[in-house]
N, C-alpha and C positions, 0 to 999 in steps of 0.2 A: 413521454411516460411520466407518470405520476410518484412521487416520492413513496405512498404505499405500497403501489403496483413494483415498484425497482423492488423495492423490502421483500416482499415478499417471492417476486422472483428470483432473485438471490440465493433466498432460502431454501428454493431447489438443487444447487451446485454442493456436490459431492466433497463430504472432508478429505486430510489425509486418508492413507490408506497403513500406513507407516510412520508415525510423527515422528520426529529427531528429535528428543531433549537439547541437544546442542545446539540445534540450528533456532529454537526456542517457535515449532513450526504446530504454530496454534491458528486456527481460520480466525480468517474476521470477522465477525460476526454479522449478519446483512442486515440488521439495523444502525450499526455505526459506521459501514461500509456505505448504505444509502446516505444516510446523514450528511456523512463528508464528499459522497461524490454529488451529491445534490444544490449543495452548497458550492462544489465549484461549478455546476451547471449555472447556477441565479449569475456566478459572479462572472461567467462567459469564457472559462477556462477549461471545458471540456467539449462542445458541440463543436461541429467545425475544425478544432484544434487535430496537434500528433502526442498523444500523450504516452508516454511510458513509465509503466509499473515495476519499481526496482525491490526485487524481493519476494516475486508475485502471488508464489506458493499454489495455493487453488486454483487463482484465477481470478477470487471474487472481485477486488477490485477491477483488476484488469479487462473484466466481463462488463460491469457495472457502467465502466466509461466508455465501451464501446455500443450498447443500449442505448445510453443517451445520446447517440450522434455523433462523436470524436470522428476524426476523421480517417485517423488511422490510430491503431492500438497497438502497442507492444509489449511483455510480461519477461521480464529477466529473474530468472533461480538458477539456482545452483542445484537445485537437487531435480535428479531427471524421473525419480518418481514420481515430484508434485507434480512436474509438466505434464506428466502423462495423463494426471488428475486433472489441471487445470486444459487440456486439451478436449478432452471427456464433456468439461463442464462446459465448455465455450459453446462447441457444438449441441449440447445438449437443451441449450439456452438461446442458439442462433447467433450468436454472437461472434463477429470476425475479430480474433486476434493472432500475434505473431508472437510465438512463446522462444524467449532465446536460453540457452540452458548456458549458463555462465559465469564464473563467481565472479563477487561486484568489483573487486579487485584488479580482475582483468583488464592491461592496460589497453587491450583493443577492441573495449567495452564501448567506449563512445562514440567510434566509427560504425559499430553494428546497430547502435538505436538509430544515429543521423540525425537528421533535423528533431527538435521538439517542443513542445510550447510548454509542457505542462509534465510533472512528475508528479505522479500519486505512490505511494507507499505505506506501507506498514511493519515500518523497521523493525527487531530486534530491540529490547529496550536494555539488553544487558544483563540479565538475570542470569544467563550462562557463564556470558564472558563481558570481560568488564568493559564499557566503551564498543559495544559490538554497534553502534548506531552510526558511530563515527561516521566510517566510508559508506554507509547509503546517503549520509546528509551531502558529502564533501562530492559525491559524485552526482548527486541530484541538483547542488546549487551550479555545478560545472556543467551539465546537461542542457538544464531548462532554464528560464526565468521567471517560473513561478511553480511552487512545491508546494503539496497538501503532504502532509504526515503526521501522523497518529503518535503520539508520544503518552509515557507515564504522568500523571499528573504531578505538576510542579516541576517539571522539566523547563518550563517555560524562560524564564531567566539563562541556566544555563546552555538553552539553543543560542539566546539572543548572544551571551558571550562567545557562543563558540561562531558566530557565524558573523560578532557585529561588521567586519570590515569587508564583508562580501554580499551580504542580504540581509533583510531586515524581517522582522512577523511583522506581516501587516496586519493577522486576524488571529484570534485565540476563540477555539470554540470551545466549552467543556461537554464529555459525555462520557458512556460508562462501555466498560468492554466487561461482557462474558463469558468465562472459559469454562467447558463444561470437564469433568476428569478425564482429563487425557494419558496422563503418567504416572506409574505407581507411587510414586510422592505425592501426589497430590489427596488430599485429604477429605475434600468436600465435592458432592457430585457438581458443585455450580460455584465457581468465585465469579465475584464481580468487583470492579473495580476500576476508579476514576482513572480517564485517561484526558488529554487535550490534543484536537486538533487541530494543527497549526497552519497555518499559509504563512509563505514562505516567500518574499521578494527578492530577486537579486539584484543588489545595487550596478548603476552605470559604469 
């Protein structure tokens, strides 16, 4: 499948249906959703692979890398409305995945993913609650040994401190996330705004 064709298929899967402000449950867009999982397609980190999606929400990622061939997909949320969304959309798209409904916190959380190659995400940047990225990072370098995730721009430094003694960024991508009004505060039908996607190595 073609980096357009993903784009656009994407763009078929179903938003919330109920957003949380708290849980900061905004889709991801299927243009930067394609971008970063295409990107780990080139680098050989999603075809073949077991990759799991911590935070999954929709689905979209977790949809997106099982389209290009992963070899097995799994999608962890907490909230059992989005799965139900994200369930909806998998099927809706042909896509096999395994939605586990669970907070990331759960300490019998890494027994239930098992093996994995690969952790794609779209954390929480914090705008609710402060340091909400924390335990998706800390549970994805404990996961897999190699992580894509979508961060605020200029985040980039402090990943690298929070994570130097365990993994490294091997790649910084930059690109844009747009969120369309989802929540009575928000003020504009359309924000847009720099984000970076990161790859994520974990050291020997």
């Amino acid at each position: 499948m073609k980096l357009k064709q993903l784009e656009m298929t994407l763009q078929k899967a179903a938003g919330y249906a109920k957003p949380r402000p708290s849980l900061e449950q905004y889709m991801t867009p299927a243009p930067l959703a394609a971008r970063m999982l295409y990107h780990a397609l080139m680098k050989g980190d999603i075809e073949g692979k077991n990759v799991c999606d911590l935070g999954s929400g929709t689905g979209v990622l977790a949809i997106g890398a099982a389209l290009l061939g992963a070899n097995s997909v799994k999608g962890v949320e907490k909230d059992p409305n989005a799965v139900a969304v994200a369930t909806a959309n998998a099927e809706l798209l042909g896509a096999e995945v395994e939605f586990i409904v669970s907070d990331i916190l759960d300490a019998t959380l890494p027994d239930k993913i098992g093996a994995c190659d690969t952790i794609i995400m779209n954390p929480p940047f914090g705008a609710q609650k402060v340091h909400a990225d924390r335990p998706f990072i800390d549970l994805a370098i404990k996961t897999a040994p190699v992580v894509y995730s979508i961060f605020n721009a200029g985040s980039t430094q402090f990943v690298k401190a929070f994570i130097r003694k365990r993994a490294e960024v091997s790649e910084q991508v930059g690109s844009a996330f747009a969120i369309k009004r989802t929540f009575a505060f928000h003020t504009r039908d359309v924000l847009e705004f720099e984000v970076e996607i990161l790859r994520l190595v974990r050291k020997q």
